[in-house]
N, C-alpha and C positions, 0 to 999 in steps of 0.2 A: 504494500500500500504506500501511495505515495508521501511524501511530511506535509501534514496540513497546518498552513499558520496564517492564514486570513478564510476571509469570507467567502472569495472569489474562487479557491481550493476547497472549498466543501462545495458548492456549488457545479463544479466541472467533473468533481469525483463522485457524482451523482449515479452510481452505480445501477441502480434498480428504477431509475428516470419515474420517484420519489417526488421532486421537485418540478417535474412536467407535467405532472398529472392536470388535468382541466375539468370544470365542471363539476360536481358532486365532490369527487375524491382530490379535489386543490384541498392542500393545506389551510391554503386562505381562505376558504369560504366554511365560515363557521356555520354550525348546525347546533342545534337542540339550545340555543343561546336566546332567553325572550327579548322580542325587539320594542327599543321605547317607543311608548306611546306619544307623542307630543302633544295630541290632544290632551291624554287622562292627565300627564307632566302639568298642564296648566290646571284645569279643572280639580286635582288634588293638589291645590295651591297650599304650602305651608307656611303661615304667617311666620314672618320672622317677627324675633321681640324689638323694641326701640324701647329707647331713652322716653322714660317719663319727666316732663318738665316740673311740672307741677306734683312730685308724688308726695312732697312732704305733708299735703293735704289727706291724702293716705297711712303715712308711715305708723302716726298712732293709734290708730285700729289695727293695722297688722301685730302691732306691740300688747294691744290688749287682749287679741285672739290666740297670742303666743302664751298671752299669760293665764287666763282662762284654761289653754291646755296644760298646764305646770300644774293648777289649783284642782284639775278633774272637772270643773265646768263647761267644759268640751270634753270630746271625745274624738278620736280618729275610729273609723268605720269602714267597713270593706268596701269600695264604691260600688256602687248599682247608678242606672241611667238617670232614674226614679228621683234622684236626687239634686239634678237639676234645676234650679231654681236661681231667680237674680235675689243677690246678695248673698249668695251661699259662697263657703269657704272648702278649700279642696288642699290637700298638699299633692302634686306632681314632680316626679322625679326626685325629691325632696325640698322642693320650695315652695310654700304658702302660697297660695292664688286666690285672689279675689272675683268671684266672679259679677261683672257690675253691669254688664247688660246682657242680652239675650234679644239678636234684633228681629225681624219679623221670621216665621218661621215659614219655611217654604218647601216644596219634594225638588229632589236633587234628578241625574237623569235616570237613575235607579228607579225613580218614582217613590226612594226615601225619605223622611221627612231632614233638612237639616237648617242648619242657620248660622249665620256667624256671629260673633261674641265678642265681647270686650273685656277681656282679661289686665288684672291688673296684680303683677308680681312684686312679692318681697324682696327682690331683688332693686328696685326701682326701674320696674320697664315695663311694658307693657303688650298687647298680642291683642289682633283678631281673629284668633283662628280658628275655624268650625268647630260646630257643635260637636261633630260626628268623630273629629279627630282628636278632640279634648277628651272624648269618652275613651277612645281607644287608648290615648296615652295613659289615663286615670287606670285603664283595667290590667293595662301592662306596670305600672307604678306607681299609683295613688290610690288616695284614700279623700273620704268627704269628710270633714269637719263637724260634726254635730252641731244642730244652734247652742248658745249661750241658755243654760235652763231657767232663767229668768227671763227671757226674751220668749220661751217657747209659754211662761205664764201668761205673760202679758196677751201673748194671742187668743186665749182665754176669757179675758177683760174686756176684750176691745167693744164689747157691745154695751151700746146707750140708752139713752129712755126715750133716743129718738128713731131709737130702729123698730119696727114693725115686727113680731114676730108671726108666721105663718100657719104653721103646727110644728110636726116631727116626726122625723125620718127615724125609722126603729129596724132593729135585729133584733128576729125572734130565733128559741131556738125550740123544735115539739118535746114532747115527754109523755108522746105517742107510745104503745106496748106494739105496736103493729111490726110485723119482724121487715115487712117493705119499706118501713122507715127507720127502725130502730139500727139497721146495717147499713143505713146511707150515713157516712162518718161525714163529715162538713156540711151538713144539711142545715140553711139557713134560710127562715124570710125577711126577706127587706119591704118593708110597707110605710104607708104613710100617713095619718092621722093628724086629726084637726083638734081633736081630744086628746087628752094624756093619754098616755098609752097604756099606763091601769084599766084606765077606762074600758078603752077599746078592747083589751082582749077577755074581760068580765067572762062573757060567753062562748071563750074558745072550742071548749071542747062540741059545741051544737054548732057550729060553723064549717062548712066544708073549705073557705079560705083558710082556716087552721088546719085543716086535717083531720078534722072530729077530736080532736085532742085537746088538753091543755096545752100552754107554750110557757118557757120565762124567756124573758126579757135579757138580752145579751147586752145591747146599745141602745141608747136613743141621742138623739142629736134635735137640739132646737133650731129650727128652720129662722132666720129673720132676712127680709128682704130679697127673698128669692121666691119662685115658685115653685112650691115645693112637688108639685104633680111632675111637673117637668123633669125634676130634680130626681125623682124616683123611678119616672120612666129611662133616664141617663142610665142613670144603674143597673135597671131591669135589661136594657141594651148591652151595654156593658158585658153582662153576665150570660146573655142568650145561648148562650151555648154548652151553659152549665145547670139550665133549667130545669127540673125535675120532670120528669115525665111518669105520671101516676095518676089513674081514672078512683076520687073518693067518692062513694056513696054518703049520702044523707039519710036523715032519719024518714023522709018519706021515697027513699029510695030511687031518686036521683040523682044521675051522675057528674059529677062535676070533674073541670080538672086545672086545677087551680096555678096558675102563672107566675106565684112570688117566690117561691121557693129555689135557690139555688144550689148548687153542692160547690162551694167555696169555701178554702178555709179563712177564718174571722179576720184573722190581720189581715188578710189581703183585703176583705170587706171595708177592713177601718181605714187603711191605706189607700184604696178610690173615693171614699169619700173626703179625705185629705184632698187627691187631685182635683175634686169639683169644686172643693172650697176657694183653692188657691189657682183654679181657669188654668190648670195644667192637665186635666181630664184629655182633650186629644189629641197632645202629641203622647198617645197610650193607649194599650190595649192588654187583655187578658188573656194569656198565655193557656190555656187551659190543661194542654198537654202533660204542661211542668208544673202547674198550678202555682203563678206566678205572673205580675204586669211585667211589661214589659215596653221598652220604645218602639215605637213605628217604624 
């Protein structure tokens, strides 16, 4: 074999004419290699961060949220989508994020729902970066920040002597002997009443809306300034797919087949009525499969 000591000697000692090959079997022409998209390259735009000018308007809230988590008045939580909301606090990658708007939300060309945002870092900089990618980074590295437990009272309070109350949005649970219901495990009705709801369920068990049964009383929730028929039908939607399906006779031997009853379990119940409260209800839906909301 000959001394090879440049480029131009491997190339002429091309023995097995290796280097002439054309077409398919060229060297150069790479295979199984994905090629960029330039379109998707734009369309999955990643905001870069910038210099916040103004963050010192920020900086003591981050200090306060830092300090709250020291004290156990926060919490770090696993993140889930669910927990999006403006004003909410996230740590990513390990730095505090302020979440401070959430702009209109829109379907992506997926027909997904997404949106971009206005992130504000403890670093002092700041980011518009989608919705959908803030979730992803969060589920690869973050966590949500729990509210301040004083902050989550006050939510509590916030109603006046000038808000109208409507009725009340209730979770019933039966205490039926019937083994057709007694083995449906998250069997729940959600209904709605202009009465207390003592009231209302007085004569459960001669009702085919109950089941012919007795019920107690899981939840109730006081309706003010909302419609609350609307508000129940939300739910009723919501849940369609985990509807009970079951023909009850009455005491004069008609069939009914009553529509409130769903097989959900409770915190998921209490958890969609959160999103109705706070006009997060559609970018969500109910997972059923998993038994679990989930984003759009």
């Amino acid at each position: 074999m000959a001394d090879i000591i440049s480029l131009d000697d491997i190339f002429n000692s091309d023995t097995f004419g290796i280097l002439d090959k054309k077409g398919e079997d060229d060297i150069f022409n790479l295979k199984n290699v994905p090629r960029v998209d330039k379109d998707r390259a734009v369309t999955d735009f990643v905001a870069r961060r910038s210099k916040l000018e103004d963050f010192d308007k920020y900086e003591k809230m981050f200090t306060e949220c830092q300090k709250d988590l020291k004290t156990g008045k926060r919490k770090l939580i696993k993140f889930n989508e669910r927990f999006f909301e403006k004003g909410a606090f996230f740590i990513l990658k390990g730095i505090l994020v302020y979440l401070e708007e959430i702009q209109k939300i829109k379907k992506d060309k997926h027909h997904k729902l997404d949106a971009r945002t206005t992130l504000i870092f403890e670093n002092g900089t700041y980011s518009n970066m989608l919705l959908r990618s803030l979730g992803k980074g969060l589920y690869e590295d973050g966590y949500f920040v729990s509210e301040h437990e004083d902050r989550v009272l006050d939510k509590l309070h916030q109603i006046s002597s000038e808000d109208k109350q409507n009725g009340y949005i209730y979770i019933l649970k039966s205490l039926s002997n019937d083994d057709k219901i007694v083995t449906k495990k998250d069997l729940y009705k959600i209904g709605f009443s202009t009465t207390n709801v003592e009231t209302r369920i007085k004569n459960a068990k001669k009702d085919p809306t109950y089941l012919m049964a007795d019920v107690k009383i899981v939840s109730s929730y006081e309706c003010f300034n909302v419609n609350p028929h609307k508000l129940e039908q939300l739910i009723h939607k919501f849940f369609a797919d985990t509807c009970l399906d079951i023909d009850i006779i009455d005491e004069k031997g008609n069939i009914h087949r009553p529509r409130e009853w769903f097989i959900v379990p409770i915190q998921v119940i209490e958890e969609a009525v959160t999103y109705i409260n706070n006009r997060q209800i559609i970018n969500y839906k109910y997972d059923s499969i998993n038994g679990k909301i989930v984003f759009r």
